[in-house]
C-alpha positions in Angstrom: 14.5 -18.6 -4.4 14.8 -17.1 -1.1 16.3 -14.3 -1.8 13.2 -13.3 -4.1 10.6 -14.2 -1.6 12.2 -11.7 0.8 12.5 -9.1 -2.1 8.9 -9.6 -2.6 8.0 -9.4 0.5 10.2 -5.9 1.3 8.3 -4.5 -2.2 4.8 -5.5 -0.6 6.0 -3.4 2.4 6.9 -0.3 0.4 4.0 -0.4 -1.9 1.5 -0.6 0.5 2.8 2.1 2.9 1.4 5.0 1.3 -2.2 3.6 1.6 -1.7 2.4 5.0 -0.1 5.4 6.0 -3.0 7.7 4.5 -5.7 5.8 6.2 -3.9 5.4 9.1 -3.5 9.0 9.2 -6.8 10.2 8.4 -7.9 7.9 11.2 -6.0 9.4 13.6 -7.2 12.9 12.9 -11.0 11.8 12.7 -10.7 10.1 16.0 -9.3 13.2 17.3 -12.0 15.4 15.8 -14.5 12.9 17.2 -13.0 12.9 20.6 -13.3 17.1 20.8 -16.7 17.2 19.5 -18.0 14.2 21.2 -19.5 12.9 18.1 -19.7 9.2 16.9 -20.7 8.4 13.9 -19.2 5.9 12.2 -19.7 7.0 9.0 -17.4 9.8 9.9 -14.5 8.1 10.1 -15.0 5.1 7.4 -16.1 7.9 4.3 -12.9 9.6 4.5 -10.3 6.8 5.1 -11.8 5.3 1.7 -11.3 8.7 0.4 -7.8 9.3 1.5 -6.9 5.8 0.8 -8.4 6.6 -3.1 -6.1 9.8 -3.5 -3.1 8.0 -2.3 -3.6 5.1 -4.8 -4.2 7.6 -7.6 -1.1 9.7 -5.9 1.5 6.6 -5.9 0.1 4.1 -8.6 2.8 5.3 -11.4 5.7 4.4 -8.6 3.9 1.2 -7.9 3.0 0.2 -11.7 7.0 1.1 -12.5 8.4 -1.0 -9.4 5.7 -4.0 -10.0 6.9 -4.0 -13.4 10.6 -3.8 -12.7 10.0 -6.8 -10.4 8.5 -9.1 -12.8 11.0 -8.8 -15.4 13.2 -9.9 -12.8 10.9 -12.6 -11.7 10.7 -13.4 -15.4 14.5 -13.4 -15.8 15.6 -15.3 -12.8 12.7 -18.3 -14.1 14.5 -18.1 -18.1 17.8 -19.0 -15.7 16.5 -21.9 -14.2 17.7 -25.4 -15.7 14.8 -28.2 -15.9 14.4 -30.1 -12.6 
C-alpha cells in the first residue's frame, strides 16, 4: 500500500509538470515584459498563463491519458490480489 501511494504521488509530480512549467514560464516572461515597459495590468499576465497552460494540456494529454491508464490497471491489479480482511 505504500509503495503505491508514493507511486501515485511521483505520477502526480510528473503529470502536472508540464502545466506548471508552462504557466510558470509564461509568468516569468510577462513579468519581465511588464517590468521593461512599466505596465501593469493584470489581465496581462492571467490571459496568457490560461492560454499556455491550455496548449500544454492539449500538448501532453495523450502522455498523461496513457500513463493514468497504465496506473489504474495496476491499481486495479494489485486490489484483484488482495485477500478479504
Amino acid at each position: 500500500m505504500q509503495n503505491l501511494i508514493t507511486e501515485a504521488l511521483y505520477l502526480i509530480l510528473i503529470l502536472s509538470a508540464p502545466m506548471l512549467l508552462a504557466a510558470i514560464g509564461t509568468g516569468l516572461l510577462i513579468s519581465i515584459f511588464q517590468a521593461t515597459t512599466q505596465i501593469q495590468e493584470q489581465t496581462l499576465s492571467f490571459v496568457p498563463k490560461i492560454i499556455a497552460t491550455f496548449v500544454a494540456v492539449i500538448w501532453a494529454g495523450p502522455r498523461i491519458a496513457t500513463e493514468l491508464e497504465q496506473f489504474m490497471v495496476k491499481v486495479f491489479g494489485d486490489i484483484s490480489q488482495m485477500g478479504p480482511g
